[in-house]
N, C-alpha and C positions, 0 to 999 in steps of 0.2 A: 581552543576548540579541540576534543578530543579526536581521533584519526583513525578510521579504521587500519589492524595488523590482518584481519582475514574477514573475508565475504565468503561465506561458502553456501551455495543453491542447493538444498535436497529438494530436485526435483518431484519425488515419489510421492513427499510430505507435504508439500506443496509451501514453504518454509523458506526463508532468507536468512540465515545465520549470520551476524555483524558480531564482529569482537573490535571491541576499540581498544587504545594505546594505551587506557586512566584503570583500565580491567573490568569496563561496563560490558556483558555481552546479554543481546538481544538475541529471540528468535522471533523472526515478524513472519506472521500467517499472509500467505499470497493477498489472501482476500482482502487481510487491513489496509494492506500493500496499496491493494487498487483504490480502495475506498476513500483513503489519504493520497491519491498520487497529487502530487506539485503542479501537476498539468493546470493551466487556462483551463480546458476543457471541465474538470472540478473544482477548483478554490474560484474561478473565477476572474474576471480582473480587476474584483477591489474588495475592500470589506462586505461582511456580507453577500456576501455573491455567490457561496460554496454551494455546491450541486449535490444533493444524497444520491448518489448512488447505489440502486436497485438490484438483487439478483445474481450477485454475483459468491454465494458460496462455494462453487467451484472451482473458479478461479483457477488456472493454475500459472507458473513463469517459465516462459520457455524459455529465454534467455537474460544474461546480465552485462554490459558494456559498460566499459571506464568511457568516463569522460574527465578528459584532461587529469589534475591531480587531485580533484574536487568533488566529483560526484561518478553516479552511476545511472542508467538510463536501465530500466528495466520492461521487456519485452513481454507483455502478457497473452495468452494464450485467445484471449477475449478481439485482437488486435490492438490494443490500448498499447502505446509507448511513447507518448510525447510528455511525458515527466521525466526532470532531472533532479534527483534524489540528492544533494547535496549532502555533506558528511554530517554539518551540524542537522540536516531536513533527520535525517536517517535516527541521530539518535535522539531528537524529538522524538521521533515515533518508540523508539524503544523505549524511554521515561516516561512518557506518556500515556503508554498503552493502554490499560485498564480505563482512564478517564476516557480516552478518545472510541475507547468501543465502546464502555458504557453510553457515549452521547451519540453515537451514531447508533446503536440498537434503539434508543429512546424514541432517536427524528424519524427510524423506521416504522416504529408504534405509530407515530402520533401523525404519518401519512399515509399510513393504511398501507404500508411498504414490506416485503419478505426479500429478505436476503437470499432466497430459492427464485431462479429463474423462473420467467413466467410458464405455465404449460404449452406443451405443444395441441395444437388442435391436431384432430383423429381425424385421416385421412381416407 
């Protein structure tokens, strides 16, 4: 299983930069971040079960914590942080990228869903 050598957060970009030990380096957009977190709260607790998450182009990561020597918990700005990003979860995402946006833009068509937050009503 390859390892990450650096995690680096550009904040500004809203960006997770992973470089693994094999010389795979990902840059994962906050947003897929959230949309794929590992959390219960999206995949579920069985097959089938995965949640599309709505609304969130904004996204941004406030912050990133080690956990133990294995993954990472990332802090989203939305209060979302109950995913643990394991090292193989992470570079899933980065091989995977293009299919897994491609199907989650798809499940968003095809439920009448925008990845733009809902509006705010006029006060």
């Amino acid at each position: 299983m390859p390892t990450p050598i650096e995690i680096r957060l550009r904040r500004a970009e809203k960006v997770l930069e992973v470089a693994f030990d094999d010389g795979a380096r990902f840059a994962l957009p906050a947003e897929y971040l959230r949309v794929e977190s590992p959390s219960a709260e999206v995949q579920g607790h069985g097959p089938g079960q995965k949640a599309i998450v709505a609304g969130r182009r904004h996204v941004g990561i406030l912050g990133v914590e080690p956990v133990g020597n294995y993954a990472i918990r990332i802090r989203f700005d939305d209060l979302h942080d109950t995913g643990i990003y394991s090292w193989d979860y992470l570079y899933r995402l980065g091989v995977e990228h293009a299919e897994r946006w491609a199907r989650y833009q798809a499940e968003l068509a095809a439920r009448g869903l925008s990845r733009d937050p809902p509006a705010r009503g006029k006060a």
